[in-house]
TORRO-201933 format. One record per residue: residue number from 0; chain; z, x, y of N, C-alpha, C in turn; residue in one letter. Coordinates in nm, 4 decimals. Each point is the difference from the previous one (the first is absolute). Layout:
! TORRO-201933
<NUM "A" <Z X Y> <Z X Y> <Z X Y> "a">
...
This chain:
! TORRO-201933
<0 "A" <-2.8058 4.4876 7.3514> <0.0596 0.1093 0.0727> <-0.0665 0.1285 -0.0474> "x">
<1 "A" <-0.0652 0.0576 0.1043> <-0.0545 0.1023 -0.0112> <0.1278 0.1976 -0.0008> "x">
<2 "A" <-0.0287 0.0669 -0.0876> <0.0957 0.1003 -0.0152> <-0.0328 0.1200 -0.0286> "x">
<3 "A" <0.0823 0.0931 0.0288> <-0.0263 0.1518 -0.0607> <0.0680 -0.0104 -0.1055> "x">
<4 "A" <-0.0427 0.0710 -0.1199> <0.0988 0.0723 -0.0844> <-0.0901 0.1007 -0.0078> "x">
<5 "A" <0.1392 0.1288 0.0284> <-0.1065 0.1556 -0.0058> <-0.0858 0.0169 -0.1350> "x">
<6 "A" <-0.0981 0.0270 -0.0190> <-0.1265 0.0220 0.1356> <-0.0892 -0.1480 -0.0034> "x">
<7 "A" <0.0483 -0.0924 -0.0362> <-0.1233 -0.1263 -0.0516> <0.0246 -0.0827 0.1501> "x">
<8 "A" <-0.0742 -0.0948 0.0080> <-0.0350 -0.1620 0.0633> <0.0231 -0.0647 -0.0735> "x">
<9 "A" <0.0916 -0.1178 0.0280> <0.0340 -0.0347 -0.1197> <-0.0001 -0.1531 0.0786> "x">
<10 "A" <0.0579 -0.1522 -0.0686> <0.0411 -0.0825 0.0233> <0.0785 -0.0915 -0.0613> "x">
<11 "A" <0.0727 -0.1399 0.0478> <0.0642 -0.0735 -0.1244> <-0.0318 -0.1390 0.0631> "x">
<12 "A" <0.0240 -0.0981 -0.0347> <-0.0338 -0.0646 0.0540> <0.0999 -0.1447 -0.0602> "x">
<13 "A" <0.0337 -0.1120 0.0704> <0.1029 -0.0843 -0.0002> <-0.0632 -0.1214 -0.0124> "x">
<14 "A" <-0.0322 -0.1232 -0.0654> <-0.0864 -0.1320 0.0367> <0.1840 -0.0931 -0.0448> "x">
<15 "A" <0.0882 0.0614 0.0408> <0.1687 -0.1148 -0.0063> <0.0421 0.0302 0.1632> "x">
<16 "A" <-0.0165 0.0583 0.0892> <-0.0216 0.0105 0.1159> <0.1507 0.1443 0.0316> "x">
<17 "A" <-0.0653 0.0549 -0.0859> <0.1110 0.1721 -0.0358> <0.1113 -0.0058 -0.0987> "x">
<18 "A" <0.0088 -0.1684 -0.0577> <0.1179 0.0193 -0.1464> <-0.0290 0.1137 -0.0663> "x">
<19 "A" <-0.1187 0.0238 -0.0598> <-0.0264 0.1266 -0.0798> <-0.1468 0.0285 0.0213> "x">
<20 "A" <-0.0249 0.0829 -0.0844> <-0.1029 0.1039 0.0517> <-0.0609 0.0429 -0.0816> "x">
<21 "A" <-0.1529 0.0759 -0.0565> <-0.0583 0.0085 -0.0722> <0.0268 0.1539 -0.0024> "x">
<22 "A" <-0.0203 0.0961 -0.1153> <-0.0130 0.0979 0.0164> <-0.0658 0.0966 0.0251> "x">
<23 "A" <-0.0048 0.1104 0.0760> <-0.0612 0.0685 0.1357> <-0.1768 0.0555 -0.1139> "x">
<24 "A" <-0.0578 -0.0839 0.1008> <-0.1601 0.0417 -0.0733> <-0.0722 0.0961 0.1103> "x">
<25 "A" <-0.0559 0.1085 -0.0978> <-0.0752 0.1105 0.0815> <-0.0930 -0.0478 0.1077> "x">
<26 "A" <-0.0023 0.0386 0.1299> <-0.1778 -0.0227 0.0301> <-0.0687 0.1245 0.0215> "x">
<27 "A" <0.0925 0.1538 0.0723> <-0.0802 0.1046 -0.0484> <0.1008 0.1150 0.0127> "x">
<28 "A" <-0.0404 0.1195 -0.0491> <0.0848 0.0966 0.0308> <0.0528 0.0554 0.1597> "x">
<29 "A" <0.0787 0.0173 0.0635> <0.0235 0.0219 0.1401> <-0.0215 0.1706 0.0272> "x">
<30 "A" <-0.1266 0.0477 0.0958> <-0.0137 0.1419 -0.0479> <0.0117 0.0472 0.1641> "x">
<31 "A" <0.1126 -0.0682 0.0782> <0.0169 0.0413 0.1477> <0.0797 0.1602 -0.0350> "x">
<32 "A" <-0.0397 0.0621 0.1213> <0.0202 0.1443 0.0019> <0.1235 0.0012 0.1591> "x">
<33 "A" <-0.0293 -0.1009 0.0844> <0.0712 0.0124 0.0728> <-0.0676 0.0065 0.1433> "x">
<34 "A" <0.0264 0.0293 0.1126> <-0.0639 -0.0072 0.1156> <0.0318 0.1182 0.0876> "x">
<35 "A" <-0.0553 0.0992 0.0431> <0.0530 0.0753 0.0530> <-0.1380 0.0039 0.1041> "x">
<36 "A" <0.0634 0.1309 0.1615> <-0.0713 -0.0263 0.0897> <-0.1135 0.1176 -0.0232> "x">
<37 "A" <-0.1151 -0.0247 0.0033> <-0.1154 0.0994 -0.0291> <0.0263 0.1597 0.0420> "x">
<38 "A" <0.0824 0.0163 0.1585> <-0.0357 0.1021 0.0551> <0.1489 0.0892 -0.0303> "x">
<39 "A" <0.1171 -0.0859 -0.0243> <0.0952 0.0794 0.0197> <0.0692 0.0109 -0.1538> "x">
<40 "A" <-0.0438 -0.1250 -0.1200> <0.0273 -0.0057 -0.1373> <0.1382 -0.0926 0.0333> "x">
<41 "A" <0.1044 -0.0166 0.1416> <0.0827 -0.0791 -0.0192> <-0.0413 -0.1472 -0.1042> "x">
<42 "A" <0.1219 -0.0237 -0.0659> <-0.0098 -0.1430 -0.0255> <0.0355 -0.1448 0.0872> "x">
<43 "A" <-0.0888 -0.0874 -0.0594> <-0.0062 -0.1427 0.1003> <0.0339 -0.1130 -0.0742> "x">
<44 "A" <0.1045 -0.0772 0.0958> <0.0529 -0.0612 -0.0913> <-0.0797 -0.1040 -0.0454> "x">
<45 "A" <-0.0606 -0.0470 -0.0894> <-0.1154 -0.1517 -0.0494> <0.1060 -0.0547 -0.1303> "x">
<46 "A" <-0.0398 -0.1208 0.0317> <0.0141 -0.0462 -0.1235> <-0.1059 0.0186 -0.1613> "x">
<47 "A" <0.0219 0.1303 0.0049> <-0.0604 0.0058 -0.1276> <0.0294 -0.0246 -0.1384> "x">
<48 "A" <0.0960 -0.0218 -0.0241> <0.0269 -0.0953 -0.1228> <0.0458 -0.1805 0.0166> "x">
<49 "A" <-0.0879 0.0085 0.1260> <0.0512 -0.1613 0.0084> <-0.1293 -0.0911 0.0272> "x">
<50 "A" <-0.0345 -0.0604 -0.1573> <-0.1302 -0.0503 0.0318> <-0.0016 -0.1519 0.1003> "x">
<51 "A" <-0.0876 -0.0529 -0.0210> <-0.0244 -0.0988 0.1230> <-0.0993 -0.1013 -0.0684> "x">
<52 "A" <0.0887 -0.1734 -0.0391> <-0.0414 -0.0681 -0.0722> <-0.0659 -0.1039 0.1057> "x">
<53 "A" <-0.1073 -0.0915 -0.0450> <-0.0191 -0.1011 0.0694> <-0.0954 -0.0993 -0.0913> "x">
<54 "A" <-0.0156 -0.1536 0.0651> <-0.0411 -0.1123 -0.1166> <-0.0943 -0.0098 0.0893> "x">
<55 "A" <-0.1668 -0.1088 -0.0512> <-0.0582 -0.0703 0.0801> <0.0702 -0.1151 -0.0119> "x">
<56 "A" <0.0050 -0.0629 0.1416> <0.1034 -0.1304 -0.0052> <-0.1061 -0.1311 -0.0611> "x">
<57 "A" <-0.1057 0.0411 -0.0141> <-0.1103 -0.1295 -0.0391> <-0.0369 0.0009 -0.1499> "x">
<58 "A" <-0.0044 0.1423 -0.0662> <-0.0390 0.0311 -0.1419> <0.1123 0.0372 -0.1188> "x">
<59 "A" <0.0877 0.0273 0.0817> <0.1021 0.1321 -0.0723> <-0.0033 0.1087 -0.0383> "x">
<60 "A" <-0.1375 0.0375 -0.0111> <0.0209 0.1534 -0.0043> <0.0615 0.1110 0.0841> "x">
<61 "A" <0.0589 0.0676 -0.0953> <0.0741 0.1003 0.0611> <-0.0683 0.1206 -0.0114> "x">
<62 "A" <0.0765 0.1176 0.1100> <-0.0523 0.1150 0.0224> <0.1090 0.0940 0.0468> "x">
<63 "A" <0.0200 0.1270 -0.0153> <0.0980 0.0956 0.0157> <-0.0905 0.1011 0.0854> "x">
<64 "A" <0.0229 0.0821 0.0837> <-0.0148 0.1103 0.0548> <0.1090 0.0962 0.0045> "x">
<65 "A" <-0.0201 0.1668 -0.0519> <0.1000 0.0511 0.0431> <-0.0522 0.1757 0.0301> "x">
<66 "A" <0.0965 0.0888 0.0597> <-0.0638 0.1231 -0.0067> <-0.0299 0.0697 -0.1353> "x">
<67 "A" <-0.1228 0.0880 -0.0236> <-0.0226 0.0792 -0.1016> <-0.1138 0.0542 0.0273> "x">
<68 "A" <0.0246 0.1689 -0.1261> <-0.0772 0.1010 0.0469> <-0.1079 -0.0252 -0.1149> "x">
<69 "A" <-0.0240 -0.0686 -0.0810> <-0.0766 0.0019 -0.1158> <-0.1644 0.0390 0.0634> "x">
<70 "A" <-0.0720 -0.0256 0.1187> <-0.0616 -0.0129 0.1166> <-0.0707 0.1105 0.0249> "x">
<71 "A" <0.0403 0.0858 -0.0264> <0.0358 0.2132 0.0936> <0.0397 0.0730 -0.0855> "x">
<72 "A" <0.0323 -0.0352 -0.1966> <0.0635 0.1309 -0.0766> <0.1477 0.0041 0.0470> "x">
<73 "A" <0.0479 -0.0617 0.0534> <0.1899 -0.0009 0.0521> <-0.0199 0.0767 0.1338> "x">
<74 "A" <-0.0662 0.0189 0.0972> <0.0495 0.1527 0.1266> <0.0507 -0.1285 0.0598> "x">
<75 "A" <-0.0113 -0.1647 0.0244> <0.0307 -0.1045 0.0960> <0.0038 -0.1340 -0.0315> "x">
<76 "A" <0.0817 -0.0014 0.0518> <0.0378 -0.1873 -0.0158> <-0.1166 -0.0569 0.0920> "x">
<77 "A" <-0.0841 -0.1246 -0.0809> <-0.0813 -0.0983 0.0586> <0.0123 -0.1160 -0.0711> "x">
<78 "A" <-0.0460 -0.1165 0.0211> <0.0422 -0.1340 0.0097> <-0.0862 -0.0404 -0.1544> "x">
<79 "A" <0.0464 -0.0218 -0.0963> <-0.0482 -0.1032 -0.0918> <0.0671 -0.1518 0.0038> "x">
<80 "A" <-0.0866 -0.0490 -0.0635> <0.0176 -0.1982 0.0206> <-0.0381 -0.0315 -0.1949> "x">
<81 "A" <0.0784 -0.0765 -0.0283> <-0.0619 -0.0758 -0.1381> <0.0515 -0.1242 0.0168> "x">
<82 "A" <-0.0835 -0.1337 -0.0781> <0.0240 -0.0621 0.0057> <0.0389 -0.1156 -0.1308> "x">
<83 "A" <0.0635 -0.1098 -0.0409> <-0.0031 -0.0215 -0.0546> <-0.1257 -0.0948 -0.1302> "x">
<84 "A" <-0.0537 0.0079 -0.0951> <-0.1362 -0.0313 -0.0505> <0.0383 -0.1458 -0.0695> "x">
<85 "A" <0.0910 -0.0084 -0.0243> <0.0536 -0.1504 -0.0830> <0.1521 -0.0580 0.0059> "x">
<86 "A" <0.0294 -0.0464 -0.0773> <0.1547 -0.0458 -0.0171> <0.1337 0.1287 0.0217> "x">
<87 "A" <-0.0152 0.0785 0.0467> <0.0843 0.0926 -0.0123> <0.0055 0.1379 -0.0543> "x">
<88 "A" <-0.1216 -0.0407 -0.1116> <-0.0196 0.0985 -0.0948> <-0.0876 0.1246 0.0007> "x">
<89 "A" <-0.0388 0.0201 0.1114> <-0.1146 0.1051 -0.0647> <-0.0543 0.0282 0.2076> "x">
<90 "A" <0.0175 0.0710 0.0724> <-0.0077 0.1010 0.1077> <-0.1437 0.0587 0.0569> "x">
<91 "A" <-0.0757 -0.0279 0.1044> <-0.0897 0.1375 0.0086> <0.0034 0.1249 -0.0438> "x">
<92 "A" <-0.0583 0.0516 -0.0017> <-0.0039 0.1553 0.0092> <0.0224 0.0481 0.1803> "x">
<93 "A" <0.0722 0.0991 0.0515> <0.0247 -0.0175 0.1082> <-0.0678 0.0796 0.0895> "x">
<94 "A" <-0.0907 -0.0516 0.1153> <-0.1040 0.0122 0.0457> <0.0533 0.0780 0.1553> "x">
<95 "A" <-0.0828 0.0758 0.0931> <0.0348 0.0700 0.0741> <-0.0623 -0.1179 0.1087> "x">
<96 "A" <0.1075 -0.0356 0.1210> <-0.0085 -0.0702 0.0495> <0.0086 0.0407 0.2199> "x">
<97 "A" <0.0719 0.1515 -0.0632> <-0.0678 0.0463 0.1740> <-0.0880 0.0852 0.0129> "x">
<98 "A" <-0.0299 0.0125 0.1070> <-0.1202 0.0894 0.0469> <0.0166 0.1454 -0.0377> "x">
<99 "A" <-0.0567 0.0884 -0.0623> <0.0266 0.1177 -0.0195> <-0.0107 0.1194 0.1188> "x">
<100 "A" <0.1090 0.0484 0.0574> <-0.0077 0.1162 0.1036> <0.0175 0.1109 -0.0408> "x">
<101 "A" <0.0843 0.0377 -0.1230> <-0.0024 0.1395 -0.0489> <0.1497 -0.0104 0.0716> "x">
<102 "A" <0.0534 -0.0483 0.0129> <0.1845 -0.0098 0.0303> <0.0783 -0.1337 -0.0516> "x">
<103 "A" <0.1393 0.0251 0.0096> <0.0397 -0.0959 -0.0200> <-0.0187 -0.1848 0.0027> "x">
<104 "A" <0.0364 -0.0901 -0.0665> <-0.0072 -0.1715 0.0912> <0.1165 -0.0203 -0.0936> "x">
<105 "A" <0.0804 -0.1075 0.0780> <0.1621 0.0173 -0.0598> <0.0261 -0.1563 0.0698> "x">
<106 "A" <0.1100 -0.0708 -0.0328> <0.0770 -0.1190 -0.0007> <-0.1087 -0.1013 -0.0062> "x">
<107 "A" <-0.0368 -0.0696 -0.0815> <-0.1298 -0.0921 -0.0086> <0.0843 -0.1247 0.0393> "x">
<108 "A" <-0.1190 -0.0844 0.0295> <0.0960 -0.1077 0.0132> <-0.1609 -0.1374 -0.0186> "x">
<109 "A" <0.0522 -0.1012 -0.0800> <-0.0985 -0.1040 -0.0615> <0.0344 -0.1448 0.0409> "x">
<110 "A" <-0.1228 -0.0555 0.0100> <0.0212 -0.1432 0.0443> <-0.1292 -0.0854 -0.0642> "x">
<111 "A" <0.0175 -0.1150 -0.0342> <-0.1409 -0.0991 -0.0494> <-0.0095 -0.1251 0.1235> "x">
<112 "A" <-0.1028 -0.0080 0.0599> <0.0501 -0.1158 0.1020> <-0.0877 -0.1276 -0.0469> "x">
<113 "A" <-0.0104 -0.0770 0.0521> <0.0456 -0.1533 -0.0752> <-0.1603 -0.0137 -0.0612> "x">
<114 "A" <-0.1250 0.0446 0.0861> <-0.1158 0.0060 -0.0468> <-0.0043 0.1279 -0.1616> "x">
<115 "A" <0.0426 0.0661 -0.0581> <0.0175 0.0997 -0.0882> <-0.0505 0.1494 0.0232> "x">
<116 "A" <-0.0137 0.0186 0.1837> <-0.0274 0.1232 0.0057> <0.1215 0.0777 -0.0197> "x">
<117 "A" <0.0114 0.1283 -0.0666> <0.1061 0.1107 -0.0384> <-0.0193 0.0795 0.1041> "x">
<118 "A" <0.1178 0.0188 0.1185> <0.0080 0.1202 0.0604> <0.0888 0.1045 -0.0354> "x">
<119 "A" <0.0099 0.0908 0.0114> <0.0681 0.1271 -0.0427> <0.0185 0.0837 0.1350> "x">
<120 "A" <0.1317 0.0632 0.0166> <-0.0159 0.0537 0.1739> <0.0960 0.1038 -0.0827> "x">
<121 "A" <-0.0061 0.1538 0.0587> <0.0167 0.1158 -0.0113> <0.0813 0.1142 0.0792> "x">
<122 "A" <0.0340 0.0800 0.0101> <0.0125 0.0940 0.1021> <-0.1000 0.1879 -0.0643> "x">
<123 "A" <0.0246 0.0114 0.0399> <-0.1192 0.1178 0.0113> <0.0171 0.1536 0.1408> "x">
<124 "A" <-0.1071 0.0812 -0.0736> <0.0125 0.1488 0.0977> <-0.1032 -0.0023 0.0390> "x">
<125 "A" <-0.0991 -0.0823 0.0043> <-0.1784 0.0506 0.0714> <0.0361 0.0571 0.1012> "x">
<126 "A" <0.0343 -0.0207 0.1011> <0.0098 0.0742 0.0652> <0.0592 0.0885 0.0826> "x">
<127 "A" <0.0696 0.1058 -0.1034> <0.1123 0.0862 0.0367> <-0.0891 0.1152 -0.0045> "x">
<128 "A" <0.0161 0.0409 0.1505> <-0.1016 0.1439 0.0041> <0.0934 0.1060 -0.0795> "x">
<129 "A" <-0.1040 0.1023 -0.0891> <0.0538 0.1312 -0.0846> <0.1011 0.0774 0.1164> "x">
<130 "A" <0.1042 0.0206 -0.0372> <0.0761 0.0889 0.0332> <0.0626 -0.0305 0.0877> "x">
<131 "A" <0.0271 -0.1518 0.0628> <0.0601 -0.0501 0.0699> <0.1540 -0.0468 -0.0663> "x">
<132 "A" <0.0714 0.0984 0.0485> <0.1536 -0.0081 -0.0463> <0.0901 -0.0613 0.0601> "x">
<133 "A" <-0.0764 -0.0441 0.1687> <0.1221 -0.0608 0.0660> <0.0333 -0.1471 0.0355> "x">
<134 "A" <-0.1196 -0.0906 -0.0715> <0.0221 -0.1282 0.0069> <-0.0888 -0.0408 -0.1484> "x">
<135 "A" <0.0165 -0.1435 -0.0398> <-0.0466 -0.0103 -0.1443> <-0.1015 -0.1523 0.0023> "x">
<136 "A" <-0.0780 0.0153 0.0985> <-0.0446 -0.1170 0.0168> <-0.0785 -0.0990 -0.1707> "x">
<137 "A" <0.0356 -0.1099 0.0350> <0.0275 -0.0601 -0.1449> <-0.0900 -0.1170 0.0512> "x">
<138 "A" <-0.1074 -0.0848 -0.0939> <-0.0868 -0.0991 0.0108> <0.0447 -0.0850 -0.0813> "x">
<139 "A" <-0.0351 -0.1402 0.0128> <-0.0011 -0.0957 -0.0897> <-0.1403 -0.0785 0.0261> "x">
């Protein structure tokens, strides 16, 4: 089970099928700033403290995606991914995994499909024209 505790990534993990539980091991610091709309500064609602776990169903490796500004100096939330390197113990370093636009990318979302390709799907501002206040067109 993948988790927040402010500000980390954290996890625990169960092999009695949830009797008990291991205690919550780091995978990185959580450095989301939040999501707001480029032109007007409103805020948007993302799941930014809610990372996004997934297994390869053929290998077991696991992988987390979630929002963070580590990316940009903090001005925006964008998508890091780490994955797991061994038995539980020891994490990527967490790697920038969307396209860089110079705006926001917010609610990630991860999948391994049965061959072991990793997709990662996003939402995003590419293309929200400057100063456009009256609609918020949003990409994934």
């Amino acid at each position: 089970m993948i988790f927040t505790t402010s500000p980390l990534v954290a996890f625990i993990k169960s092999t009695d099928d949830g009797a008990t539980w291991t205690k919550p091991k780091i995978i990185s610091g959580l450095q989301t700033v939040s999501v707001f709309d480029p032109n007007t500064g409103e805020a948007v609602r993302s799941g930014d403290i809610i990372p996004e776990p997934t297994i390869d169903p053929k290998t077991g490796q696991l992988y987390v995606v979630w929002q963070d500004s580590r990316f940009n100096g903090g001005h925006y939330d964008e998508i890091a991914l780490s994955t797991l390197k061994d038995a539980g113990n020891t994490w990527s370093a967490p790697i920038q995994v969307n396209t860089p636009t110079g705006r926001p990318a917010f609610n990630p979302s991860i999948n391994v499909n049965s061959s072991g390709t990793v997709a990662v799907t996003y939402y995003d501002f590419r293309n929200l024209a400057d100063g456009n206040t009256a609609t918020l067109p949003t990409d994934i």
